[in-house]
Residue frames as qw, qx, qy, qz and C-alpha x, y, z in Angstrom:
[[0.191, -0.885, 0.156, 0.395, 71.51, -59.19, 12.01],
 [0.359, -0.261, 0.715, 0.540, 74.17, -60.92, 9.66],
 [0.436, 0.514, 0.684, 0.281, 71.43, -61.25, 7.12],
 [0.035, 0.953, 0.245, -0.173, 70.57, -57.41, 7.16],
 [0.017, -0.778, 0.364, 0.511, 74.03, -56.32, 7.02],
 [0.520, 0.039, 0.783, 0.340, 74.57, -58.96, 4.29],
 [0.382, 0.640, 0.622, 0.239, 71.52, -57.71, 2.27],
 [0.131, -0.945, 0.003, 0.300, 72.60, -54.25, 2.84],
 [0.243, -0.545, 0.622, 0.506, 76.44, -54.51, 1.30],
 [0.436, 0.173, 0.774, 0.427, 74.89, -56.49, -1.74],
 [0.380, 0.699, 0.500, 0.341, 72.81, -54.04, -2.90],
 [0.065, -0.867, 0.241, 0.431, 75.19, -51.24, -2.08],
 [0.458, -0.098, 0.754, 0.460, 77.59, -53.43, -4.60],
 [0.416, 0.548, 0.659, 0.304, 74.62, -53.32, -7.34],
 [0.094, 0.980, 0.171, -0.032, 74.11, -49.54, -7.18],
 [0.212, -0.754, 0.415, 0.462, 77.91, -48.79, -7.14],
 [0.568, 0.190, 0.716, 0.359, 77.68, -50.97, -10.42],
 [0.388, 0.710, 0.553, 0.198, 75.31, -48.61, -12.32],
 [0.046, -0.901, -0.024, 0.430, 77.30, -45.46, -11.86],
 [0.657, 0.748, -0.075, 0.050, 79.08, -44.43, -14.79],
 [0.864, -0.065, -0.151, 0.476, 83.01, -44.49, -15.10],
 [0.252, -0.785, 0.020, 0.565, 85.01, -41.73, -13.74],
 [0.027, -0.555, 0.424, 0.715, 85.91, -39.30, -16.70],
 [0.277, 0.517, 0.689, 0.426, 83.47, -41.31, -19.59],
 [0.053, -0.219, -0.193, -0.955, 81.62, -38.72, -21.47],
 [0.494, -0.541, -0.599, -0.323, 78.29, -39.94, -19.48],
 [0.465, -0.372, -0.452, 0.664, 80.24, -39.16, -15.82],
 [0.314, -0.213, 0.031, 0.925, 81.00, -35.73, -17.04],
 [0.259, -0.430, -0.614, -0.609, 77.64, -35.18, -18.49],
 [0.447, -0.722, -0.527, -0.026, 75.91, -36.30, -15.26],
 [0.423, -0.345, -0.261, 0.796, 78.44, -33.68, -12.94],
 [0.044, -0.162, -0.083, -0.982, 77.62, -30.88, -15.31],
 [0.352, -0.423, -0.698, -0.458, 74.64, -31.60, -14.09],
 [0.573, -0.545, -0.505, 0.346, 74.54, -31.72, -10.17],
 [0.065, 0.954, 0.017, 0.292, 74.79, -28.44, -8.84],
 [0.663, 0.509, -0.338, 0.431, 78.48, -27.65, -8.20],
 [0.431, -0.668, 0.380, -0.473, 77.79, -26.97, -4.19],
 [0.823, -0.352, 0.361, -0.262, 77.39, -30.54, -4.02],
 [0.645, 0.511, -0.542, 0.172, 80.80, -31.80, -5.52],
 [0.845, -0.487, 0.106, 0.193, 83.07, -33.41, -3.59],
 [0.102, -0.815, 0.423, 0.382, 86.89, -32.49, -3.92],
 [0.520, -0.097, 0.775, 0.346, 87.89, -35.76, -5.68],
 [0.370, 0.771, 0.492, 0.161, 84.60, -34.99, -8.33],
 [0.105, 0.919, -0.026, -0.380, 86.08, -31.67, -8.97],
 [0.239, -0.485, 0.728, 0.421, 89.47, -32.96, -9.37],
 [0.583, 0.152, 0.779, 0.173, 88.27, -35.45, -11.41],
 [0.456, 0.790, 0.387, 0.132, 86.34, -33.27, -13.99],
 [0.104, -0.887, 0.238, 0.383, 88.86, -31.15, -14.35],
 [0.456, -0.391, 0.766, 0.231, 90.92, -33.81, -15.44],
 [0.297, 0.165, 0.902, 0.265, 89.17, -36.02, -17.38],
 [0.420, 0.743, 0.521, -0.004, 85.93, -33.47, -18.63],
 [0.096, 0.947, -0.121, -0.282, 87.90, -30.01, -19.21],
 [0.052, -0.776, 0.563, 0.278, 91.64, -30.80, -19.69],
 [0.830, 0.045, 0.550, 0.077, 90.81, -34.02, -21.67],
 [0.222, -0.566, 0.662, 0.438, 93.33, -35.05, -24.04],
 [0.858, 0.308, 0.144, -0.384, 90.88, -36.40, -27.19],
 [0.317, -0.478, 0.721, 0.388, 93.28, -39.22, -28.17]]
């Protein structure tokens, strides 16, 4: 049982590695992508922020 949930949290860990960073231009790429039923509030907020109202410094 301890091994399962063990092998279970390590390769959640590896897959929450490969997601892009919130607001890079590769996040905001993949969102415009996904169809906009299946946001989550934080993913809205977020692209608002960081793909629409982005401040090119």
């Amino acid at each position: 049982m301890k091994l399962a949930a063990l092998i279970l949290l390590a390769t959640a860990l590896l897959l929450t590695g490969c997601a892009p960073e919130v607001g890079s231009k590769k996040w905001c790429e993949q969102l415009e992508n996904k169809p906009k039923g299946d946001w989550s509030a934080n993913e809205a907020k977020d692209f608002a922020k960081h793909c629409i109202f982005r401040s090119d410094e």
